[in-house]
C-alpha angles and dihedrals in degrees: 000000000000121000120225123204116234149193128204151155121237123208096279098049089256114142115243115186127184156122113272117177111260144120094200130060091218092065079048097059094037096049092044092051084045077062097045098250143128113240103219096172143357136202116206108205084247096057104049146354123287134236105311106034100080112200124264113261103232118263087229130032126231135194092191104108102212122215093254092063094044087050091047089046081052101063105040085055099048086044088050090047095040083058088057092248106151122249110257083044086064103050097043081053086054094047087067100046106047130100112230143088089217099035091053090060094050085050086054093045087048095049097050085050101061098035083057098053105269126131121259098230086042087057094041095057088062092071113051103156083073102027129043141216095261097047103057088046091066099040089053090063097047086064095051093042097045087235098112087131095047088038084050097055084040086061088048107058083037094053096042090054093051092052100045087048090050088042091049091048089052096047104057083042096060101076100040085054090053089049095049086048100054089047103053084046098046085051094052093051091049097055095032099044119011105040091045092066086049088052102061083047090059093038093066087047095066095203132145102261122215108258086249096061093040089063098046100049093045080047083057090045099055098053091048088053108032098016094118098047083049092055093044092049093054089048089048088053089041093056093040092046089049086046090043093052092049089066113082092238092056104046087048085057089051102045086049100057083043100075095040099060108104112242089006093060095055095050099059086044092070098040095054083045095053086038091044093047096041091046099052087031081062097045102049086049088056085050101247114155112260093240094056093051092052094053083046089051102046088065094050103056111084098210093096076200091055087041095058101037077059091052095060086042080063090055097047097049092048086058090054097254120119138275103226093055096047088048092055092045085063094058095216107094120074113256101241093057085048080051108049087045088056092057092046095058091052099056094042087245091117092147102043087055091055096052089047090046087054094046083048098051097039095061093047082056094046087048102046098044080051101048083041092057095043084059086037099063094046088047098049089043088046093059101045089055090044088061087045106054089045090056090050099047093045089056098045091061089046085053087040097050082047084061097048083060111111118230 
């Protein structure tokens, strides 16, 4: 039998750790609310280290909170809530409970502001390098609504979504990325280290070359020779391209060629669609008015084309007039999405469009980055043995005009 760390809140708000037999975190929940308590957290013996084996401190400190923590700090909150623990009860419980030595002070900045009368979304909205925009709108309306715990558990399945879409794209892209890398390296090795010692070979010999040869061997030469200044030159252009795209001429440059790319534009077409329909599906399902979540979602897809064709929907739809036609009008967003919003708006299931027009689209997007690295690694494996069988070739007819020499 395996033991599984866990978390919890007693009664009282006290907090109560251990190690209780399981293998399954839901033994674990049932056992901890047999014994009145709120489970906060628990470790399966697959996912960390036991008692015992405390955790590492990071070499380097960060004040950047990633999505997996806010989603973690979210559902503690919605469970406290959920028990019927107060507010104020619940964040000074988190406070407790959260790594970091940053997020731990907004904890504290949020707890003395609601303690003091502040609301919890206006608190929030002073700190947006934790919580963003979207965030603090639905939890605004929670407030109003008097719906903080159901908004909570909102910002968790779409937070949950969010992050399993970004985790899926980064996986396919990993080994595409390790590819492209050994074989730059190989390469490198191959013209820096291993030609030029063919070259002074055929150097002493004194003979015409083939034209082949003679590229491949100047090519070697020239990164022996200038391959630092090369290399300082790319990382000048690099540092000057990423500067460049910070400025708002230059992302909407960007943005623009995007989605013009073939394959590649379609692709972000459909991941600003699915972004754009999960975001405004959660807000509307926070109750937040659909005016407002337009303007909120506007600032949260990253296309500056898409941002701005969502800024004259909002327009539109603050004359009266409808979101789907306004959308098509603007040319960037795929017709089936146009279409099932459409829909939506005539039978009054906006929402639930919305939501079916984000799981459609994340799995395209799932699908075509899949079918695009599994072209990807052929290709890439395709073009390294290409060079090298250039460079090989290129070498053997040097070797075969020295034997036509005659002794």
């Amino acid at each position: 039998m395996a033991f599984s760390q866990y978390r919890a809140a007693d009664q009282g708000g006290k907090i109560v750790e251990g190690i209780m037999e399981a293998e399954v975190e839901q033994s674990v929940v049932s056992r901890l609310r047999e014994m009145g308590c709120v489970p906060l957290r628990i470790t399966l013996p697959r996912e960390g280290a036991l008692a015992g084996h405390e955790a590492r401190a990071p070499l380097f400190k960060r004040n950047k909170i990633t999505q997996t923590e806010l989603l973690q700090f979210t559902q503690e909150l919605s469970t406290l809530l959920a028990a019927g623990l107060p507010l104020d009860r619940s964040l000074s419980i988190l406070g407790s409970l959260i790594e970091g030595e940053h997020f731990t002070r907004v904890m504290r900045t949020l707890l003395e502001a609601v303690r003091a009368g502040k609301s919890l979304a206006a608190s929030m909205g002073e700190h947006p390098d934790v919580f963003p925009k979207i965030y603090v709108n639905m939890i605004r309306a929670g407030e109003a609504g008097g719906i903080l715990d159901a908004v909570l558990r909102y910002l968790v399945e779409y937070l949950e979504r969010s992050l399993a879409l970004k985790e899926d794209l980064k996986s396919a892209l990993i080994y595409p990325v390790i590819l492209a890398g050994a074989a730059g390296l190989s390469l490198t090795v191959l013209f820096v280290y291993v030609i030029p010692k063919f070259s002074v070979i055929f150097k002493d010999v004194g003979q015409a070359l083939p034209w082949i040869t003679k590229v491949v061997l100047d090519f070697s030469q020239l990164l022996t020779h200038y391959g630092w200044f090369i290399l300082a030159g790319l990382i000048v252009l690099v540092v000057f391209g990423v500067y460049y795209l910070r400025t708002p001429e230059g992302r909407g440059e960007w943005d623009r060629l995007s989605l013009r790319l073939p394959l590649l534009g379609e692709l972000v077409r459909k991941f600003e669609t699915a972004r754009f329909s999960r975001t405004l599906a959660a807000l509307l399902r926070g109750g937040v008015p659909l005016l407002e979540a337009l303007g909120t979602v506007q600032g949260v897809i990253g296309n500056t084309l898409l941002s701005r064709a969502i800024s004259q929907v909002q327009v539109r739809v603050r004359e009266g007039k409808g979101m789907a036609r306004p959308l098509g009008d603007s040319g960037l967003f795929p017709t089936l999405a146009l279409s099932m919003i459409s829909v939506g708006e005539e039978t009054g299931k906006l929402e639930t469009m919305l939501n079916e027009v984000a799981e459609h689209y994340d799995q395209d997007v799932k699908r075509t980055t899949k079918r695009l690295t599994s072209i990807l690694e052929p290709a890439l494996i395709l073009t390294m043995g290409l060079i090298i069988g250039v460079v090989v070739i290129s070498m053997l007819l040097a070797i075969f005009s020295i034997n036509d020499l005659p002794f």
